[in-house]
N, C-alpha and C positions, 0 to 999 in steps of 0.2 A: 504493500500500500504506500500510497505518497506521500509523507510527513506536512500537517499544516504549513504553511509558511510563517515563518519569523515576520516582524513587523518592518523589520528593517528591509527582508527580500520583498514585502510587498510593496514599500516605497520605494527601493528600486524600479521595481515593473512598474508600478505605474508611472515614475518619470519616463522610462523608457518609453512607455506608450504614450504619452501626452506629446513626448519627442517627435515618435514617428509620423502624430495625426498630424501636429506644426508642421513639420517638412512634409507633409503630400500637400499641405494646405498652400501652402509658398509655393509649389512646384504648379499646382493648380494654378495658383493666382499670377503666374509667371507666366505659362504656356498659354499662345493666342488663345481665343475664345475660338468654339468649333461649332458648328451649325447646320441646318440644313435647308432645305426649300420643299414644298411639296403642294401636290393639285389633288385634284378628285382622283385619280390613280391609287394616293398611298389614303385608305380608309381604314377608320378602325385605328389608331396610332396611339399606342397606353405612351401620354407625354410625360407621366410620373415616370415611366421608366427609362424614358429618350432622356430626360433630365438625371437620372440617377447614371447614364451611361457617359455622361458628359453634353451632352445638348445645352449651348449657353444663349442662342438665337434660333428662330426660323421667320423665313418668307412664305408664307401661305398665298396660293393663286385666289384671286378674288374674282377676276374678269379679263373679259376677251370680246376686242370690239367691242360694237355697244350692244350685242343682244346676248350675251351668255356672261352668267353670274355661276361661277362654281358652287354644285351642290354641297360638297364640303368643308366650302369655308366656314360656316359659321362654329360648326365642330371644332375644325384645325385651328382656329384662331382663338377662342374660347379658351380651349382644352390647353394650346401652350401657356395663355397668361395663366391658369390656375394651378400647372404647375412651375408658374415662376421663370417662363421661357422668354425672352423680350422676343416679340413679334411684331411682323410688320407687313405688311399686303404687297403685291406684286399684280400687276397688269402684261396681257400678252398683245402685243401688238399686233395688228392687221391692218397696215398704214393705208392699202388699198381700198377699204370698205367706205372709209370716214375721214373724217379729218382727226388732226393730235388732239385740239381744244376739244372736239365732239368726244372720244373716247376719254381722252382725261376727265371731263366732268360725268361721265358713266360710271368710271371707278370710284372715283370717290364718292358718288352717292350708292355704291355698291361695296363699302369696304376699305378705300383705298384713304379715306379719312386720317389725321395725324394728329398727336396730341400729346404736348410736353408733360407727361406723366412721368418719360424716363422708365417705362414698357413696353415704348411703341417707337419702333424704328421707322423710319422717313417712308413712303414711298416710293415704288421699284417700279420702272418700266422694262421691260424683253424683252429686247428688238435682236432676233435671230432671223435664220432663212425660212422663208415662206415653206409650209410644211403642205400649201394646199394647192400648190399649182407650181408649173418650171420656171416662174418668174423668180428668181430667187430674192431678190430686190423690191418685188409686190409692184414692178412693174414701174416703180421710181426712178427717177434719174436722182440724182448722187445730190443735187441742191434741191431738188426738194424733197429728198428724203431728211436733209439737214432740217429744211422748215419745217416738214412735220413734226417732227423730234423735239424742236425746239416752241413751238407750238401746245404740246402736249407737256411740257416741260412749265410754260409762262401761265395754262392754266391750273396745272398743279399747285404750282406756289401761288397763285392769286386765291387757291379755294383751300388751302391749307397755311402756307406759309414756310415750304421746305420743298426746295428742288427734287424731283424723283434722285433717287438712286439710278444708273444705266447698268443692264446686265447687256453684253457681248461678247463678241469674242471679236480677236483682232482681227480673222481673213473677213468676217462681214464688216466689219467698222470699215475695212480698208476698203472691199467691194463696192457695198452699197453708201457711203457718204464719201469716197474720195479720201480715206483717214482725217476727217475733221479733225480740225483742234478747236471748234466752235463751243466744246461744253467741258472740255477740260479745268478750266480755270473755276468753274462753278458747281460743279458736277460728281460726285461721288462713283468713282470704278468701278462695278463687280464684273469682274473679268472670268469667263469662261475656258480653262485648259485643262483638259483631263490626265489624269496616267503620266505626269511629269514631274519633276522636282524642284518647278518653280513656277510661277505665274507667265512667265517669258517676257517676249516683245508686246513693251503695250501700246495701245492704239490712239491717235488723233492727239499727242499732246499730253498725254498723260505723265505723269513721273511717277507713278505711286497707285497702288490700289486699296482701296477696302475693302472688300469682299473677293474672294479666292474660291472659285467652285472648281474643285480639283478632281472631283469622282462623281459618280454617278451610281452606286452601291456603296456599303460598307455597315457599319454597326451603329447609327442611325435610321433613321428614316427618312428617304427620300434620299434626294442627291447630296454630295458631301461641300460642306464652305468651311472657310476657316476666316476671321476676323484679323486684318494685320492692324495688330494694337494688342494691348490689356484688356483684361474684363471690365476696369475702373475707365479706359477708353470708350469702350463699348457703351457702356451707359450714357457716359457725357454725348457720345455722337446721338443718340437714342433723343439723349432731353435736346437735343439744338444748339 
């Protein structure tokens, strides 16, 4: 049998353990914040446990164009703040159907709303390759895919008061805007590269990203981001 413990060995152990939690706790608070993004595809998503796995943010899809409002936002968006996820809404562009201001003022009355709580991250616009036809471009020339962009961008902040965030990647940025540098200066990164060990070349002026969506699986849910900052970063970017 195993002799009680001396009082003395239990003060030990327990400094040692008080030790160990301090250093994961530093090592946490040190390591970017990691995140994910998700639509009506990932249903069902136990956020207590996406958060107890490391989940420090998500972007939940809210809308598309002006006639589809994701069945599972309300869920997804919900279910992250209550476990403690900062969250934030993402719009998927179809620059073709509409104008920018017409779909920006759809999202936000469906979602895309912002609000210095210091929970709620900026608004996101997607502007990737057209998934519904071979126009890759939705059939834009490169200046006025700039306007639209920048359109959906001016009603944004006029109905919230915070620039969307831009999710792309650099061969669309390069394709369909000519690599603008027209929103770099105001404009917050999320840069699209998968399966690499770094964010790469980035696009239109950029020096810098905030948002890293590096995978598209992994021990999350939905596809993988990583925050370049602190947690205590994260939040501030969050409040404005």
């Amino acid at each position: 049998m195993t002799a009680r413990p001396t009082a003395r060995a239990f003060t030990l152990a327990l400094c040692a353990a008080l030790l160990a939690v301090g250093a994961a706790s530093a090592r946490a608070a040190a390591d970017p914040p990691r995140g994910h993004d998700v639509s009506s595809h990932q249903r069902g998503v136990d956020w207590t446990r996406a958060g107890e796995d490391g989940a420090r943010f998500v972007y939940v899809k809210a809308t598309e164009s002006t006639d589809y409002r994701s069945p599972a936002f309300e869920e997804q968006y919900a279910g992250a703040r209550a476990a403690g996820i900062l969250r934030g809404a993402y719009h998927f562009a179809v620059p073709d159907r509409s104008s920018g201001a017409a779909q920006a003022a759809y999202f936000v009355r469906n979602g895309g709303a912002w609000r210095a709580d210091g929970r709620t991250l900026p608004p996101a616009l997607d502007m990737e390759y057209n998934p519904y036809g071979t126009q890759r471009c939705y059939g834009l020339g490169r200046t006025a895919m700039v306007r639209w962009i920048r359109s959906f961008s001016d009603e944004v902040l006029g109905l919230t008061g915070r620039r969307p965030v831009l999710y792309t990647t650099a061969d669309w940025w390069r394709l369909c805007t000519g690599d603008s540098t027209a929103f770099a200066g105001d404009h917050a990164l999320w840069i699209a590269r998968h399966d690499a060990s770094d964010a790469g070349a980035l696009p239109g002026g950029w020096t810098t990203w905030t948002f890293w969506q590096y995978a598209t699986a992994g021990t999350l849910p939905g596809d993988q981001n990583v925050f370049h900052g602190s947690l205590a970063g994260l939040k501030r970017f969050a409040r404005g």
